[in-house]
C-alpha positions in Angstrom: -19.9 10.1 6.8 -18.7 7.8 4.9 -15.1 5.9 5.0 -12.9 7.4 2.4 -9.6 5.4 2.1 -7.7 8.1 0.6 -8.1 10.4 3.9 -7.5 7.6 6.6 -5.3 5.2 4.8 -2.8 4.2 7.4 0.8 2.7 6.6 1.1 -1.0 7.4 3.9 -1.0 9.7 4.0 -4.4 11.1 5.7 -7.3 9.0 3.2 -8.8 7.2 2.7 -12.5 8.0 4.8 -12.4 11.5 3.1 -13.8 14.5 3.9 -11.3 17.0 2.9 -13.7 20.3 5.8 -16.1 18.9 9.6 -16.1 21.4 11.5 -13.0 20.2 13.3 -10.3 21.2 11.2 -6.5 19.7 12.9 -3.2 20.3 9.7 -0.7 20.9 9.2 3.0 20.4 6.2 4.8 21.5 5.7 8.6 20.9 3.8 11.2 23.1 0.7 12.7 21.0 2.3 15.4 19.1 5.7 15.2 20.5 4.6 17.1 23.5 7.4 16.4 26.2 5.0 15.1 29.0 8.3 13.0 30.7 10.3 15.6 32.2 13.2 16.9 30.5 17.1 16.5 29.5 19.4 18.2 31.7 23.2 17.6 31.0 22.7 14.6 29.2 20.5 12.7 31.8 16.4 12.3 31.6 14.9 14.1 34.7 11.8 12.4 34.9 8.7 14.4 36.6 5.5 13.3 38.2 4.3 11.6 34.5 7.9 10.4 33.6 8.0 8.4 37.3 4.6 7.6 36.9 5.1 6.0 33.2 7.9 4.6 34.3 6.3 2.5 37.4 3.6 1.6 34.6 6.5 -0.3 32.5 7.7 -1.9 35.2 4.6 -3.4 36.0 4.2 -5.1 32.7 6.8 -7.9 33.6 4.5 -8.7 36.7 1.7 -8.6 35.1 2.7 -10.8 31.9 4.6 -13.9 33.1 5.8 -14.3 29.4 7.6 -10.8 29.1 11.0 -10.2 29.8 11.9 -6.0 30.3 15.5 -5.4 28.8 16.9 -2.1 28.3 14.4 1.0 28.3 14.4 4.7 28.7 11.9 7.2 29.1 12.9 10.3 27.2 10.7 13.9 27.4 8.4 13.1 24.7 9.0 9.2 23.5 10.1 5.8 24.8 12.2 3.4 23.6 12.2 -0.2 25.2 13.6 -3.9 24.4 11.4 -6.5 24.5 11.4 -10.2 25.1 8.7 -12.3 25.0 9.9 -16.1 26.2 8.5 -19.9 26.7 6.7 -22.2 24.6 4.0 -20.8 26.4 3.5 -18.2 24.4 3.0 -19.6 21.3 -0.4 -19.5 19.7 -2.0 -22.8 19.9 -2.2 -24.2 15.9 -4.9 -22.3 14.1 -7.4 -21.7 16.5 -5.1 -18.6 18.2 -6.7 -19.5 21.5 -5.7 -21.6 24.9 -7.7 -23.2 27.2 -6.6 -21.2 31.2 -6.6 -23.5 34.4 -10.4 -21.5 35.0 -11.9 -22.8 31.8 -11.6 -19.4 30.1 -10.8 -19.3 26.2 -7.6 -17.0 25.9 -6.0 -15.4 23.3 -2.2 -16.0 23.1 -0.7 -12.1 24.0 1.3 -10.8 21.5 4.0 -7.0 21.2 0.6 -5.4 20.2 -1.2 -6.6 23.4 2.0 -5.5 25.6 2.0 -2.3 24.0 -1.9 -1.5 24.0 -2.0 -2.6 28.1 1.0 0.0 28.8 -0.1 2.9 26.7 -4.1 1.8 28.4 -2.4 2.0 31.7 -0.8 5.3 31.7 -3.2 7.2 29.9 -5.4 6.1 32.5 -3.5 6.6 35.3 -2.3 10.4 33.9 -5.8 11.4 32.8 -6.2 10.7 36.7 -3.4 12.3 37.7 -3.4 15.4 35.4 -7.6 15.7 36.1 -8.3 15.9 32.1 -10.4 12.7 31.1 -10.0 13.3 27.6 -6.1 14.4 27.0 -4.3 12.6 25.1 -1.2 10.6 25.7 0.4 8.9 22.6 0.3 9.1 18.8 -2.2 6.5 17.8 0.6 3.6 17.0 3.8 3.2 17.8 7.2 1.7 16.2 8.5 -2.3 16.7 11.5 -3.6 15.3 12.0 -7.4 15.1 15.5 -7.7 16.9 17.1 -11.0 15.0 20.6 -11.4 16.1 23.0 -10.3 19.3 24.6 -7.6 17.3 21.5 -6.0 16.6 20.6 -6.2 20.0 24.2 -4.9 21.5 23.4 -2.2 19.1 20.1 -1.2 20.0 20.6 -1.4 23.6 23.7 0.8 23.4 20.8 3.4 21.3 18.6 3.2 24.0 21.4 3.7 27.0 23.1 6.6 25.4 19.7 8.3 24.1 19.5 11.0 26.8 23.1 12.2 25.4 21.6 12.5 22.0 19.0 14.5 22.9 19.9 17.6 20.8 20.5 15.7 17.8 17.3 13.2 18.5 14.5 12.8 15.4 12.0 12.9 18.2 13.3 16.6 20.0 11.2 19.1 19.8 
């Protein structure tokens, strides 16, 4: 079969010539294939998170330990989507000139992680771990991408993290409710 770009065109959704490994502050949504609510629910205006919800949950949690150059900020795990702030921080993270590689303390070549990587590890890491749970190894989990916003001053930021905080209270009126 042969690619036809009128069937599988996808919409660019990143910012074209932005290097996503750079120190910044990215306000993320991710959406559950289909906008099944695999979380848990809303009752009375808080998120109830079940088994998956606790379990996706842990999972972003983990991403700070795992990435020294990620700071977690506000996030919330609703029944069918997540929304999450972002930081990634230190000179360390920036990609080396133009070879978008650093040398590690073991001689390894690495590639500078950028919002893409973080996203990719956490979306890899609970489809794994629910495909495990659930016992079906070939659900799926998310829509294929997901949403970033570059967050570029502190009002945008007070605002978005005041989005995120009250989203559960939303719920009714959310884009993502189903």
């Amino acid at each position: 079969m042969n690619f036809d770009p009128n069937i599988r065109h996808r919409k660019l959704i990143r910012l074209k010539g932005y290097d996503y490994s750079k120190a910044g502050l990215f306000f993320i949504t991710i959406c559950c294939h289909e906008r099944v609510p695999l979380f848990g629910v809303i009752v009375n205006g808080k998120m109830i998170l079940n088994n998956a919800g606790r379990l996706a949950y842990m999972e972003w949690q983990k991403t700070q330990e795992l990435r020294a150059n990620i700071v977690l900020h506000d996030f919330v795990i609703m029944p069918n989507h997540f929304h999450a702030i972002v930081e990634i921080v230190g000179a360390h993270c920036m990609r080396p000139d133009s070879s978008d590689i650093e040398q590690t303390e073991q001689g390894r070549v690495q590639r500078a992680p950028t919002v893409g990587d973080v996203i990719r590890g956490y979306k890899s890491a609970v489809t794994k771990s629910l495909r495990n749970l659930q016992g079906s190894p070939n659900s799926k989990i998310w829509q294929r991408n997901y949403y970033e916003h570059i967050i570029r001053n502190e009002a945008a930021y007070l605002k978005i993290a005041d989005y995120i905080q009250t989203n559960p209270q939303r719920w009714l009126e959310d884009t993502y409710y189903v």
